[in-house]
Steps between C-alpha positions, in 0.01 A plus 500: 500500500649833405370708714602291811890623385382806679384345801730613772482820375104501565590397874730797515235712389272385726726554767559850418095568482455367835827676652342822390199456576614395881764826493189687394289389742752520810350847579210406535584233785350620769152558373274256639367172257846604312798425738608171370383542110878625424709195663271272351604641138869532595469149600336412155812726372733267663344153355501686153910572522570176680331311249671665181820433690431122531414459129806713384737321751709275252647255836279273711606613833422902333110389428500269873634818630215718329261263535527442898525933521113530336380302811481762756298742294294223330398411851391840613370646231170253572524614893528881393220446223306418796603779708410748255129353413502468876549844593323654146152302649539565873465873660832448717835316470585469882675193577552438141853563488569260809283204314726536163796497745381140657380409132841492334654313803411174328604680109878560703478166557447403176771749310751369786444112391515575151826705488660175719285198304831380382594393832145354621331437178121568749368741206605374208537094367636583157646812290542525180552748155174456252439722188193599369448683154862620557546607813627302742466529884549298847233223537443343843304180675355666854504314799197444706621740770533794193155443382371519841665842491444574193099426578526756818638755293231461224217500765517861498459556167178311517441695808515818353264433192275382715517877714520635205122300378345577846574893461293477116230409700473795721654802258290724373423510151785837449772291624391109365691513123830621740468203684399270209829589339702424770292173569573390166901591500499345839412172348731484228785369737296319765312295221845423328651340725198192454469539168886505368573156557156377357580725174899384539625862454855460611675765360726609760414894631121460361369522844657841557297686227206321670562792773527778302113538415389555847771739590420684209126494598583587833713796376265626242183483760647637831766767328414590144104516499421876582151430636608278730747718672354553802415166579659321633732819607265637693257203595673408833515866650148558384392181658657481814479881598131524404259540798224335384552116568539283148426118552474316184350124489509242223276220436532321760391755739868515618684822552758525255609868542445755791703843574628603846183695587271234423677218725505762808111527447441156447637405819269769677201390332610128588577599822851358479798577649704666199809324416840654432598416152289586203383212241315320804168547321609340152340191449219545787126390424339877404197303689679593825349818482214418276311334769456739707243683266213329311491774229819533415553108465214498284605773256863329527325191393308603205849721402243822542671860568393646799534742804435432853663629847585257773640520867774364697374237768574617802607907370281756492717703373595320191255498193593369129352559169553183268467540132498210273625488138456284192825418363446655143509259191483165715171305517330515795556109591853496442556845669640605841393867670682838540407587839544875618516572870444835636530617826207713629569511847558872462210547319255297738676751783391793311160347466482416867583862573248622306244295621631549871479894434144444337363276740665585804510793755850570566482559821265229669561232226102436500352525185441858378103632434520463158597112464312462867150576315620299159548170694194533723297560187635189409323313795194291446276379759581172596188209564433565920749784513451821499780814454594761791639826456717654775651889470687528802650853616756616730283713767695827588781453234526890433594521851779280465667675217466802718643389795779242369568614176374336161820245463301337863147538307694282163603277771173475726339423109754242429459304830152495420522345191684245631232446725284442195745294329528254771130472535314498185835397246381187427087560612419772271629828260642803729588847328576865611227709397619826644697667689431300869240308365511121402239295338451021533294307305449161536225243497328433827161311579277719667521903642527353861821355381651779299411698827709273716733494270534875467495560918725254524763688279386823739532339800922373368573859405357649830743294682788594289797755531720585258858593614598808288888539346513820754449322771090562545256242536109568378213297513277504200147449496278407166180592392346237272201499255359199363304422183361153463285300145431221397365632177689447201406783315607791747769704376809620688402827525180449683706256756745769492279788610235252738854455697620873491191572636511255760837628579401888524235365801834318681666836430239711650332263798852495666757318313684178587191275403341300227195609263284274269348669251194466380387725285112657596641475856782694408293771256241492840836619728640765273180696438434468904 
């Protein structure tokens, strides 16, 4: 064949396009999913040259010599194929460097046999010089210990095709034909390796050019393609530093990618201790967190986009917004999620504050008027129940201001809403409705019993003191009026003003006691 006259010269060439492609790239080598792209091509540089040397070596011993110096970069070029598909399809490369380190112990090994088979013969039964269409190279029987090796050091080839696969499934549709190109150069020299003996290609250096199209894939998709130039440049510091937290599942309902942010949330929403290395979320059932809410397994099962908010067992403080996402241009079955976590804690604070300052009198912490009325409106008579309306106020409260000072009237209110509190907290609604005067409702039987109820709550404050900051004590006394229905149709403003009423009579027949109102006794009274 004439063209195969030229034949070392096409390994030289090839070694010259992968040398500067891997000088080219060395700049580059600290961007993340590129770090070990440029000493896999120097590698494939090396096999190129050391190959062209064997064939043009005239002497046995110069092609045994050439032959046994291709091994070492043969060897790794598979392990750092694999460490640059590894790192290209995962969002972080800790602890990669340390694996490749305990990886090539066993490809040491191997190099370190080889060089010294002469004296052990464990790697090699037979050696010999074969030519094939004119060129002639070093031909050798392995032993069973070198295809043992020889198997380890193609396992992650196979390895890295199949990362390689799994990431087509989950890329969006932008990045797929990237991917697809590199699959496909990938598989040139895995599938080689099975399918040269079976097609009895032996021509010595073929195998080398069977690394050159995945380099120059490799080359072509992560440096030379202008559209792709942020990612994967960029990917990592966009992914990690983001605040939102990014868990991505496949298929399988396993998690398969997650940033910093969402592993710390995870753990909160888990309530799980949160562990000190990152990665300790890869591989997790996504279910772990799944069944804690009905809805959001369901969407998650149907692969439906959604919104929802969840809380922390156990932390009131801590809310989450969860946000799942089809994976674009993947079929629903065969599809994991994007799933967005957001922290709202912050925002459920604001919210609380609002509500607290809508809701709530500063000063007491009773409800204010305006909510007070809006919840009892709310109340329905229940079935042998009837619903009791208390104002209370603080009898001579002007003259405490005057006397003490209005920081002793705020605290003469506040001890008197604890009063409330403790009483009617979990027996009713209780509420500030002006300036000294508090309003209860709760359901109660009968009038009788909302009237023992009520002098029972005159007859605890009449036997109270409360110990002012200046050193004071006071005794308050409480005028109470008391509105009681069973009708389901009266309105809070006519239980509202059948209690004021009843409260004006306390007010003016001597204070300190308890009025039930009833309204033509009451209308009889005032016009007396």
């Amino acid at each position: 064949m004439p063209w195969m006259q030229g034949y070392p010269y096409y390994l030289l060439m090839g070694s010259v396009l992968s040398l500067y492609m891997g000088v080219s790239s060395f700049k580059h080598r600290t961007t993340p999913g590129r770090r070990y792209l440029w000493i896999l091509m120097l590698l494939v540089s090396f096999i190129f040259a050391a190959t062209a040397g064997e064939i043009l070596s005239v002497s046995f011993e110069g092609k045994l010599w050439w032959k046994n110096l291709q091994q070492a970069p043969l060897f790794l070029s598979t392990i750092f194929t694999y460490a640059v598909i590894r790192e290209y399809v995962s969002r972080s490369s800790e602890g990669l460097a340390r694996r490749l380190a305990l990886f090539c112990i066993p490809v040491a090994l191997d190099v370190l046999l080889i060089f010294t088979d002469s004296y052990h013969h464990l790697m090699r039964s037979e050696i010999g010089v074969a030519t094939v269409a004119g060129v002639s190279g070093i031909v050798v029987q392995p032993t069973v210990l070198s295809m043992i090796l020889i198997a380890y050091d193609q396992l992650f080839g196979v390895y890295a095709v199949y990362l390689l696969a799994i990431s087509l499934l989950n890329a969006p549709k932008y990045y797929f034909r990237r991917n697809l190109l590199l699959l496909a150069g990938l598989l040139i020299p895995v599938v080689s390796v099975f399918l040269l003996p079976l097609l009895k290609i032996t021509i010595t250096g073929f195998t080398a050019f069977t690394y050159l199209p995945p380099i120059v894939a490799g080359y072509l998709s992560l440096f030379r393609d202008p559209r792709l130039a942020l990612y994967p440049l960029a990917k990592n510091k966009i992914f990690e530093n983001m605040k939102d937290g990014i868990v991505l599942t496949d298929r399988y309902d396993n998690i398969i990618d997650v940033n910093g942010a969402a592993e710390s949330m995870l753990y909160v929403l888990l309530g799980e201790e949160p562990e000190h290395k990152s990665g300790t979320w890869m591989g997790r059932s996504i279910h772990l967190l799944l069944n804690r809410c009905e809805d959001i397994a369901g969407h998650y099962a149907r692969r439906v986009e959604g919104k929802f908010e969840i809380d922390a067992p156990g932390r009131e403080d801590a809310w989450y917004g969860v946000s799942l996402i089809t994976i674009e241009g993947i079929s629903a079955n065969a599809a994991g999620m994007l799933i967005v976590l957001s922290d709202l804690s912050e925002k459920k604070r604001y919210e609380r504050e609002l509500l607290q300052q809508a809701t709530v009198d500063d000063l007491t912490g009773l409800y204010n008027r305006r909510h007070f009325m809006r919840l009892v409106q709310q109340y329905t008579v229940q079935d042998g129940a009837g619903i009791a309306l208390l104002l209370f106020d603080i009898d001579d409260f002007k003259l405490i201001n005057d006397t003490y000072g209005h920081l002793a009237g705020d605290q003469a209110l506040v001890d008197f809403s604890e009063k409330i509190l403790k009483v009617y907290q979990n027996n009713g609604i209780a509420g500030r409705v002006g300036g000294e005067e508090f309003a209860v409702c709760f359901f109660t039987g009968s009038e009788s019993a909302a009237l023992k109820e009520a002098e029972a709550f005159r007859a605890t404050m009449g036997g109270h003191v409360v110990r002012l900051d200046n050193g004071h004590s006071i005794q308050l006394t409480v005028s109470i009026g008391i509105a009681f229905t069973e009708r389901s149709d009266v309105t809070f403003e006519e239980l509202y003003r059948q209690a004021d009423d009843a409260l004006y009579l306390s007010k003016a027949t001597g204070k300190n006691r308890v009025t039930l109102g009833r309204e033509p006794v009451m209308r009889e009274a005032l016009e007396g």
